[in-house]
Backbone as CSV, one residue per row, in Angstrom:
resi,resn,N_x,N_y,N_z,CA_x,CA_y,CA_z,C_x,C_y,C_z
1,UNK,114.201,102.832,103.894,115.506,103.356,103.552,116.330,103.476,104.831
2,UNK,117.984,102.828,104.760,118.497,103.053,105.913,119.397,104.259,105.396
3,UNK,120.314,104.706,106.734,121.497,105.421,106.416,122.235,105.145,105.075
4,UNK,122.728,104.020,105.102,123.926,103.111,104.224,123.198,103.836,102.728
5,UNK,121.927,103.406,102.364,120.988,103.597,101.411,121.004,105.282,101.382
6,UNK,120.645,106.476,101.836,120.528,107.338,101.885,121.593,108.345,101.487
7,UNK,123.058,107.820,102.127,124.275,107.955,101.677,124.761,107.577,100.307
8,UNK,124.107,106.856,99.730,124.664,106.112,98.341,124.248,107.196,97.384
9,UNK,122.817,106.906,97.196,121.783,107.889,96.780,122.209,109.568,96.493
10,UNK,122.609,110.027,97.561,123.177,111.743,97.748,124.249,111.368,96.929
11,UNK,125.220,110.006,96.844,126.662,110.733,96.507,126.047,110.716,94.630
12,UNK,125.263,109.496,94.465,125.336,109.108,93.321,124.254,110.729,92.327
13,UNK,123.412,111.436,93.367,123.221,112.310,93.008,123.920,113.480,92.582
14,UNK,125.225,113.748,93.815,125.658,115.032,93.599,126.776,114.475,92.388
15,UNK,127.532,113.362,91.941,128.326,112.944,91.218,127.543,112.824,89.532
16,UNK,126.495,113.033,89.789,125.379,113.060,87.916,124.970,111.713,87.681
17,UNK,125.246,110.665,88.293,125.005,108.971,88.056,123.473,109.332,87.930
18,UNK,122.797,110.085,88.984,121.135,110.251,88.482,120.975,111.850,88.728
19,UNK,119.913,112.562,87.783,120.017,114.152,88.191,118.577,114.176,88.968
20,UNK,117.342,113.273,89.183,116.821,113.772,90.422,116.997,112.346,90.893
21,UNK,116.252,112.473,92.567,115.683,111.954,93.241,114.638,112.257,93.886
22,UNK,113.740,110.751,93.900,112.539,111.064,94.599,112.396,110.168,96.175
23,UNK,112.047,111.074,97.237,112.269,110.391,97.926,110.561,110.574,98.685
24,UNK,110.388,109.532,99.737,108.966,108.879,99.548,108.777,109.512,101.033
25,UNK,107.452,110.031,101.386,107.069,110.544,102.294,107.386,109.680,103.670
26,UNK,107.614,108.628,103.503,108.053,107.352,105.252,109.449,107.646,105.042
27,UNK,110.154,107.809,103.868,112.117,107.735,104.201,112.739,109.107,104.763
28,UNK,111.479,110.631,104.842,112.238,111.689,104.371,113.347,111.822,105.872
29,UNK,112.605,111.684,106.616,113.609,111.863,107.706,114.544,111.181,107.892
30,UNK,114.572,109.780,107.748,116.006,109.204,107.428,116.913,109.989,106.437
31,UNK,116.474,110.106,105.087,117.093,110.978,104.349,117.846,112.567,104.622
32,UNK,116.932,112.843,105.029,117.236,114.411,105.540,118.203,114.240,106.552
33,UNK,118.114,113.753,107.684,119.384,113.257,108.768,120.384,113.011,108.299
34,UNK,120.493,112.335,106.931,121.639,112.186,106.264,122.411,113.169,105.239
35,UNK,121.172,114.070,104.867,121.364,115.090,103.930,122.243,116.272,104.521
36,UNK,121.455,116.472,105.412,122.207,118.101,106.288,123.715,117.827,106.878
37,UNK,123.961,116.481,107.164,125.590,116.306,107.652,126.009,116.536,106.707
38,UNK,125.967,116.586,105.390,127.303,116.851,104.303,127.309,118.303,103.928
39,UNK,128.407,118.560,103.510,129.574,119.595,103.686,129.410,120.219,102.480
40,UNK,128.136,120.084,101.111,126.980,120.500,100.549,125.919,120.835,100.402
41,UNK,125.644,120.857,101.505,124.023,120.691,101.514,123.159,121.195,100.790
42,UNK,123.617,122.943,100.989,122.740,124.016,100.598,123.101,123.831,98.975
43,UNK,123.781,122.888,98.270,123.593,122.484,96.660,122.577,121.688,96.085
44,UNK,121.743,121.073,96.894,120.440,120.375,97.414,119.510,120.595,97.220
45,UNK,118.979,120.602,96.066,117.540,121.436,96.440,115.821,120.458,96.293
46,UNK,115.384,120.265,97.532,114.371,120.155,97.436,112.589,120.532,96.929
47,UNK,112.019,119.992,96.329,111.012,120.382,95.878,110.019,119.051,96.251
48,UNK,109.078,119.835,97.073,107.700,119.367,97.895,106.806,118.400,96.520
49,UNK,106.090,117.720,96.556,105.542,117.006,95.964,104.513,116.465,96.321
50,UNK,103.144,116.568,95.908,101.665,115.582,96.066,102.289,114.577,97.269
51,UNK,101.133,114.425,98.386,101.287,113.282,99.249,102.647,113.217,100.036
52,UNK,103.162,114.197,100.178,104.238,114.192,100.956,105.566,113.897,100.349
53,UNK,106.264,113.265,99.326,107.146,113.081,98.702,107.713,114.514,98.324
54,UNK,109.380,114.378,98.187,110.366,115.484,97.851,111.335,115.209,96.824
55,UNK,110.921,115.734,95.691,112.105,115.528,94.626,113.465,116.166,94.726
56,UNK,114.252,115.587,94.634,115.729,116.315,95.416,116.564,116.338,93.609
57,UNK,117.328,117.578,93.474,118.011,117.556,92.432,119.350,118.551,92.931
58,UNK,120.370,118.668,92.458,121.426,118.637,92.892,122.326,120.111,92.365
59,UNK,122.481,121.026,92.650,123.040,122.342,92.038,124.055,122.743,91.953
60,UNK,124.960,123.035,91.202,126.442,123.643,91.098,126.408,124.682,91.855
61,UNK,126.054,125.384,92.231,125.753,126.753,93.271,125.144,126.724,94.370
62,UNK,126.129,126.692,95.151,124.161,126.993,96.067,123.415,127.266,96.446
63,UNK,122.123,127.377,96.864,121.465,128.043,97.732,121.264,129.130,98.519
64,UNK,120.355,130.463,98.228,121.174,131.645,99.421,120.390,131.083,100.814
């Protein structure tokens, strides 16, 4: 997964096109680098998963 890819993904998440994502234990840090720059973040919510993978789903509220 590059940037370009990582960026698509978040928008098409926070916009409802998909309500999770799974992202794969080799991309998370690309992902995450891309995650924390937006000006949402804490609407984000991650959940840990078997083998290292993080299901990401997307919240109207966010986060305390």
């Amino acid at each position: 997964m590059d940037e370009a890819l990582a960026a698509k993904q978040i928008a098409e998440l926070r916009t409802g096109v998909i309500a999770e994502l799974l992202v794969k234990k080799e991309d998370f840090l690309t992902f995450r680098a891309v995650l924390v720059k937006q000006p949402d973040f804490k609407q984000f919510r991650g959940i840990a998963q078997r083998g290292g993978h993080v299901l990401y789903h997307y919240m109207n509220t966010p986060r305390s």
